[in-house]
Backbone as CSV, one residue per row, in Angstrom:
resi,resn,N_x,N_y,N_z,CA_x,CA_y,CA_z,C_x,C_y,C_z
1,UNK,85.910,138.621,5.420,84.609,138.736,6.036,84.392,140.196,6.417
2,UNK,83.165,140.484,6.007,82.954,142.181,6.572,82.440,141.956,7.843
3,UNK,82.094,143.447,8.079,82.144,144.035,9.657,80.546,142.988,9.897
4,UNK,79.738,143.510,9.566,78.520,142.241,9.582,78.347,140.868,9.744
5,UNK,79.371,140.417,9.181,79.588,139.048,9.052,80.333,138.699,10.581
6,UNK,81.308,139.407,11.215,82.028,139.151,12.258,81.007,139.366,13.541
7,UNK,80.040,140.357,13.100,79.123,140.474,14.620,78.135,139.682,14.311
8,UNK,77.694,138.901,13.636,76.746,137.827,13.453,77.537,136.391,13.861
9,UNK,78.931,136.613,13.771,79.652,135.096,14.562,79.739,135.652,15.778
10,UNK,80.031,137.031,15.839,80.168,137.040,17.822,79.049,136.882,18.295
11,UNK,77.928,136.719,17.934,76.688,136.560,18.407,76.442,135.161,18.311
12,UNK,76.610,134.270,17.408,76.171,133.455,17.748,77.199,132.627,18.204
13,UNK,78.469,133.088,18.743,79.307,132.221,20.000,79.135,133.179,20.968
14,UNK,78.418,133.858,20.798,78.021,134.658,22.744,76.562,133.585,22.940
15,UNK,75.769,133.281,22.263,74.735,132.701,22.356,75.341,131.291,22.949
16,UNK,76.097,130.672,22.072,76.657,129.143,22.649,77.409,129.385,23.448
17,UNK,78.274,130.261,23.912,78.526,130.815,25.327,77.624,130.392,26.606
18,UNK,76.869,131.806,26.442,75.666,131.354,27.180,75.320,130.098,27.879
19,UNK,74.571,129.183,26.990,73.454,128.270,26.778,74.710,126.954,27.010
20,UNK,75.912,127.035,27.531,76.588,126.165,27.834,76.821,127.301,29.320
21,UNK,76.816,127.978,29.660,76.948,128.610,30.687,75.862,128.328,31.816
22,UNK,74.527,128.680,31.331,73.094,128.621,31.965,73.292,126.580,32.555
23,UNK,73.743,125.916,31.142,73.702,124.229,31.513,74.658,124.147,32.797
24,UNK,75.925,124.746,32.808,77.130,124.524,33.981,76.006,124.605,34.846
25,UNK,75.256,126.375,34.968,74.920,126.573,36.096,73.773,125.551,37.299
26,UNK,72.877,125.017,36.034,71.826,124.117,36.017,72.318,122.794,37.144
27,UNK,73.216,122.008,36.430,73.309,121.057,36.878,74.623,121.203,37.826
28,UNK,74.997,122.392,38.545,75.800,122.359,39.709,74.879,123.081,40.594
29,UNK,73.715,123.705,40.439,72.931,123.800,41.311,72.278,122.966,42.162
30,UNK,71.774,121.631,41.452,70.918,120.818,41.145,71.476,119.548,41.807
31,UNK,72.972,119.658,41.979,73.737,118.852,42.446,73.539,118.818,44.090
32,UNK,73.767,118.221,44.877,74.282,118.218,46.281,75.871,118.480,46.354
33,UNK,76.038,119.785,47.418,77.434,119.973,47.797,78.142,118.731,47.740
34,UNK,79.493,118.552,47.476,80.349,117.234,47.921,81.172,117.557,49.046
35,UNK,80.444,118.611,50.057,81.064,118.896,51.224,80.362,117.569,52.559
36,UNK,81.304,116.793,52.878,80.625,116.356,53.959,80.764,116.956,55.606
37,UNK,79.608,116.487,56.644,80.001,117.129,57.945,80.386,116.179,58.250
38,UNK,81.139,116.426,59.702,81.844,115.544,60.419,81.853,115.682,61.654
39,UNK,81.222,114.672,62.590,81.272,114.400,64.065,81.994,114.117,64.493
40,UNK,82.332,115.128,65.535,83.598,114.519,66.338,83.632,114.016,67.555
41,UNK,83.792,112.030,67.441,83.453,111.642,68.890,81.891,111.759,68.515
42,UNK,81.505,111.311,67.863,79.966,111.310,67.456,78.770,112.555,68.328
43,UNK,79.490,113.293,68.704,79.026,114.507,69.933,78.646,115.241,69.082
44,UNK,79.295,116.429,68.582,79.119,117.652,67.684,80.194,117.317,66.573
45,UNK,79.468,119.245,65.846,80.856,119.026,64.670,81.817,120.017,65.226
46,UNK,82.501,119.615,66.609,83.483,120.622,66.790,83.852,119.831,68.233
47,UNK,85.098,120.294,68.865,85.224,119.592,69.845,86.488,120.085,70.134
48,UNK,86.437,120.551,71.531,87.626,120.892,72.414,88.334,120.331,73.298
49,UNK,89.592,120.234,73.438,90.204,119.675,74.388,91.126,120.295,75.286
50,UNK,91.112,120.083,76.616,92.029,121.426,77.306,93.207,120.196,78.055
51,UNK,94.358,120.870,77.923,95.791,119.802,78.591,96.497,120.810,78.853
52,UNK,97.504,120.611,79.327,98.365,121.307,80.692,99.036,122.118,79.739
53,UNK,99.062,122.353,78.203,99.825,123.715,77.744,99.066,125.050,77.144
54,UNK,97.455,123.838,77.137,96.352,124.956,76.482,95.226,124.641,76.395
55,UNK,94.815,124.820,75.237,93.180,124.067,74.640,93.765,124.028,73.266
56,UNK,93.411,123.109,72.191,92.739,122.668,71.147,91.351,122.923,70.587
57,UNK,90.897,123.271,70.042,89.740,123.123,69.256,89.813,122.516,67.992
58,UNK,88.693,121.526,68.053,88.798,120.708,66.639,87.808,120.724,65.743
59,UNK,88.007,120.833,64.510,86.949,121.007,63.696,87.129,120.377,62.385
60,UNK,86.026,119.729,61.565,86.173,118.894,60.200,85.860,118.972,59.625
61,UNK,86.323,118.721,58.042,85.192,118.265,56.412,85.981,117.769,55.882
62,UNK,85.013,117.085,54.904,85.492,116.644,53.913,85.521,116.885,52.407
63,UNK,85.923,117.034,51.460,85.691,117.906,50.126,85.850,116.897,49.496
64,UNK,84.822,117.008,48.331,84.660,116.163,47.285,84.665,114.565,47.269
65,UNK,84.161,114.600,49.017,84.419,112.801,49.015,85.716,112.067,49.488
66,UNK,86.849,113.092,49.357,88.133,112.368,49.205,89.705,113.140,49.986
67,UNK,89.181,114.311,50.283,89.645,114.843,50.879,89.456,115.435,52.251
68,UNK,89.746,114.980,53.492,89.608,115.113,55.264,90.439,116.277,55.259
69,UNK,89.852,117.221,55.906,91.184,118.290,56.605,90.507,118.587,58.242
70,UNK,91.988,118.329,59.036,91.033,118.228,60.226,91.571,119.798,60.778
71,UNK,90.708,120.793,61.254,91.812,122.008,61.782,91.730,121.854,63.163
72,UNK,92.803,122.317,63.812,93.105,122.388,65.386,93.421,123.551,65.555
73,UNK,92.544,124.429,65.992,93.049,125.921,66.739,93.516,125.811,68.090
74,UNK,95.265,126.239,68.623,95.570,126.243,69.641,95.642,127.257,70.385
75,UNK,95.172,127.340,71.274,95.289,128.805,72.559,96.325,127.797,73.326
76,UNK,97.719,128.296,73.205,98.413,127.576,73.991,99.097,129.040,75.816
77,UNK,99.532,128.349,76.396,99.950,128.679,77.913,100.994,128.398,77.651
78,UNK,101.430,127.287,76.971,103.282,126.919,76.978,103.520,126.140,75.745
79,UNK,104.639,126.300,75.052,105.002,125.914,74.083,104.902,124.367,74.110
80,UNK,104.390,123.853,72.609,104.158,122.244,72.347,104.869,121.682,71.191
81,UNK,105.116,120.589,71.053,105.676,119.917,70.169,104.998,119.499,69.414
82,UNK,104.731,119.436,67.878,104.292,118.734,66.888,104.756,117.809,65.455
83,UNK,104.909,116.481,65.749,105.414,115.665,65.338,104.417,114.730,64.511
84,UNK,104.730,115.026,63.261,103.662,114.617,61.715,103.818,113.006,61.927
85,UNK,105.288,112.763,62.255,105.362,111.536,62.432,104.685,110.421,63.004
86,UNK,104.618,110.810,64.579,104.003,109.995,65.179,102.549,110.402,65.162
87,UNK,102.088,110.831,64.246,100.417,111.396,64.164,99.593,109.320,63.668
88,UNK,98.684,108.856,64.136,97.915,108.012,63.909,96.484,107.806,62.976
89,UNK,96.290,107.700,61.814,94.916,107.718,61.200,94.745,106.652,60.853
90,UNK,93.202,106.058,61.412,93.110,104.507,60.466,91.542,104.830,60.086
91,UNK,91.467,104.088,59.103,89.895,104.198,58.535,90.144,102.541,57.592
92,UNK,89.020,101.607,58.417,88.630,100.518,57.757,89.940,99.893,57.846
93,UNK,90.420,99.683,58.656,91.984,99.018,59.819,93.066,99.301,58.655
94,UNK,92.881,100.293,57.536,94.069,100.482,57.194,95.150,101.828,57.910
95,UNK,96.159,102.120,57.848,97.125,102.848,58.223,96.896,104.334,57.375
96,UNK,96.683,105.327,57.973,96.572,106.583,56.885,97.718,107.068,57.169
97,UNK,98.411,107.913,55.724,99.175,108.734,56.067,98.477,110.646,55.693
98,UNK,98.792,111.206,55.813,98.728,113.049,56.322,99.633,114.056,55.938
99,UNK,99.334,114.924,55.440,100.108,116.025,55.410,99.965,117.147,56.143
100,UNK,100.419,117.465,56.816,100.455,118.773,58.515,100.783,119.955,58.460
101,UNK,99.586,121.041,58.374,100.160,121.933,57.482,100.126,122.840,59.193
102,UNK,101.002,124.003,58.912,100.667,125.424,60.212,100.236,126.517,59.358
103,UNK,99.636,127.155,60.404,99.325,128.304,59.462,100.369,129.420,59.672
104,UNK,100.923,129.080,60.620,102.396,130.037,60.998,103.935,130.040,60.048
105,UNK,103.899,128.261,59.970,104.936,127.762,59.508,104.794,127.152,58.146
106,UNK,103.831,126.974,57.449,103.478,126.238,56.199,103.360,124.469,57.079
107,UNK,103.868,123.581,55.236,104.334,122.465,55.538,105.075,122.148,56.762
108,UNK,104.276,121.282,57.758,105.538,120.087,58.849,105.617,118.880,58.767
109,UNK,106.862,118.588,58.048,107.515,117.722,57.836,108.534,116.722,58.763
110,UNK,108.557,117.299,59.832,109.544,116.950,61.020,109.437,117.435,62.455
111,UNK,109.325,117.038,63.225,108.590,117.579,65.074,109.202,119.195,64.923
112,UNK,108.255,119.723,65.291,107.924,121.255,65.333,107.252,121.786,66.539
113,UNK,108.436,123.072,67.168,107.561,123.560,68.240,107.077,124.405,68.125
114,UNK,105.920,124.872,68.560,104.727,125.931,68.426,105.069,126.561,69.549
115,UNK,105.255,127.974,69.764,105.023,128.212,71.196,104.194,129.265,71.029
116,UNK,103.267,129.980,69.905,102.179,130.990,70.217,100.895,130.466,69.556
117,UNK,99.921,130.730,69.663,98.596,130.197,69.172,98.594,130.315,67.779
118,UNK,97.926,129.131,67.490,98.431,128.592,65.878,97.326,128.109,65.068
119,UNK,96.964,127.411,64.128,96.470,126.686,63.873,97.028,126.019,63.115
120,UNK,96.865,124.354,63.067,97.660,123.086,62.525,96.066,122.531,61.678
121,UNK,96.750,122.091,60.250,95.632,121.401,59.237,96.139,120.171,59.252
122,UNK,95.813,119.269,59.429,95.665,117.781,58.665,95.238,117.040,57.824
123,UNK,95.728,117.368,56.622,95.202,116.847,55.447,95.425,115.463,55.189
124,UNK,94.127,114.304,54.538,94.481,113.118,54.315,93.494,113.191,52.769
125,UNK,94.043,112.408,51.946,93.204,112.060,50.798,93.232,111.052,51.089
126,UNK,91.403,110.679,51.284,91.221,109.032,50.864,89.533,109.210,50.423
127,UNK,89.285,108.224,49.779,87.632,108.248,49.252,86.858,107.945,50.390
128,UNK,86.097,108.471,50.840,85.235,108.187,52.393,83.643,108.805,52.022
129,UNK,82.962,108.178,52.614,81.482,107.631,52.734,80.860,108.166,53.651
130,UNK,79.625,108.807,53.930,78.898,108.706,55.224,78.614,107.662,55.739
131,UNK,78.809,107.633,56.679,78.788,106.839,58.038,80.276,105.881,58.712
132,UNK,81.393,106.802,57.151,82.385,106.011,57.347,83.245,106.968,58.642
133,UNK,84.340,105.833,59.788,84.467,106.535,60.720,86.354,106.570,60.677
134,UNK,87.115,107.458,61.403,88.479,107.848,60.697,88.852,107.765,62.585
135,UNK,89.662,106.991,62.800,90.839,107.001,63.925,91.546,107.670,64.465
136,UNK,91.861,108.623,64.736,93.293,109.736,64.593,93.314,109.490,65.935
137,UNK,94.760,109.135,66.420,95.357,109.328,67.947,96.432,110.295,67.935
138,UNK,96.148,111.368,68.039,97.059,112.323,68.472,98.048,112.355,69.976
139,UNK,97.736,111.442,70.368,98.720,111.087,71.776,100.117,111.696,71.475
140,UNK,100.628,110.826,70.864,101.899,111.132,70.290,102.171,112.285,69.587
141,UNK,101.503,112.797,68.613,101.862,113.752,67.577,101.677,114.931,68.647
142,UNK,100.960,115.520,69.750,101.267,116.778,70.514,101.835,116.006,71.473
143,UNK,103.274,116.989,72.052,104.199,116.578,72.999,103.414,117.982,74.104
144,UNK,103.130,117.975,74.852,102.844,119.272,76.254,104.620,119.030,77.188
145,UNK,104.858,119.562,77.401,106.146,119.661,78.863,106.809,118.676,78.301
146,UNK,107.384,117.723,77.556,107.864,116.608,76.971,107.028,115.520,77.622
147,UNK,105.856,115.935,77.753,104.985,114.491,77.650,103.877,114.430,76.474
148,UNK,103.677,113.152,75.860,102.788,113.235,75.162,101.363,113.602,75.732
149,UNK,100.322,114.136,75.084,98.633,114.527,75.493,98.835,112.310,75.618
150,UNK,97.420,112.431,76.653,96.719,111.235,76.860,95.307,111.279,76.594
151,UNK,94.974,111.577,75.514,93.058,111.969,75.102,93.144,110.605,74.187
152,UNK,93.988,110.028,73.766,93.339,108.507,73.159,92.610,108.976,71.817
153,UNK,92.064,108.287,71.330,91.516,107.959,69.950,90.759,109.422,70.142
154,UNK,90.679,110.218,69.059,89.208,111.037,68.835,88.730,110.100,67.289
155,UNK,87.445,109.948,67.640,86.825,109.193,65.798,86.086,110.237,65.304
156,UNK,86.164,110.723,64.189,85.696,111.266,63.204,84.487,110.680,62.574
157,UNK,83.278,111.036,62.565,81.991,110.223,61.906,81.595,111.230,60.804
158,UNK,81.552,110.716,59.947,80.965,111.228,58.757,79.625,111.064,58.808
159,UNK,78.433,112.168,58.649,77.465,111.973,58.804,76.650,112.346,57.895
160,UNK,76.667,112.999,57.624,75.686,113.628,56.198,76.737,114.767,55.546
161,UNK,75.838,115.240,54.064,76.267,116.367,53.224,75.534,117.633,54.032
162,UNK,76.505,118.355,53.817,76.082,120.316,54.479,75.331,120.260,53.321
């Protein structure tokens, strides 16, 4: 093939390039984010809690429908315990399980003490819905002074797409 012949095929696969490029762009515009928001305690989308080693701040989404990550920024006063184990999630009375990430420490896999301000992720994959609502009792999973927090259920409400 001569030199002519090769820039008349790069042209017309820059063209079908394109015109499959412009379509991606089309119909992911056109789409609604698959980011959902999330109420916490049906109040706001954010929510703080203060206990005898610090504050918490909590914040949520969901990606693509199927994926929850809950973040907890800690301003802690005294070192806390965090235990993946005894962490609680139910959605639709089944049992969730989580993966607990730090941003200090990576993966926690086994009770972990924090003693400087951190932030902890909670990742769950499950397929979830607006208006569907998620359980998490963190009682157990933060230890303060070797006592567990007593804040009881926070519920997670899924409410609309951002």
């Amino acid at each position: 093939m001569d030199t002519i012949g090769l820039s008349l095929e790069f042209l017309k696969n820059m063209k079908a390039n394109i015109f499959i490029l412009l379509l991606l762009f089309f119909f992911l515009s056109s789409c609604d984010p698959y980011i959902l928001r999330i109420a916490v305690d049906g109040e706001a989308f954010e929510k703080s809690f203060n206990f005898e080693c610090g504050k918490v701040d909590i914040v949520c989404n969901v990606l693509a429908d199927r994926q929850i990550s809950v973040f907890q920024k800690f301003k802690l006063d005294s070192p806390i315990l965090i235990n993946p184990e005894k962490l609680e999630i139910v959605h639709k009375g089944e049992e969730l399980t989580a993966n607990v990430y730090s941003k200090n420490a990576g993966l926690i896999k086994d009770a972990k003490t924090i003693n400087a301000d951190d932030e902890v992720r909670i990742t769950i994959s499950r397929v979830v819905q607006v208006g569907d609502t998620l359980k998490i009792n963190i009682d157990n999973f933060i230890v303060c002074k070797e006592k567990p927090l007593e804040i009881g259920d926070v519920n997670l409400v899924l409410v609309r797409r951002k």
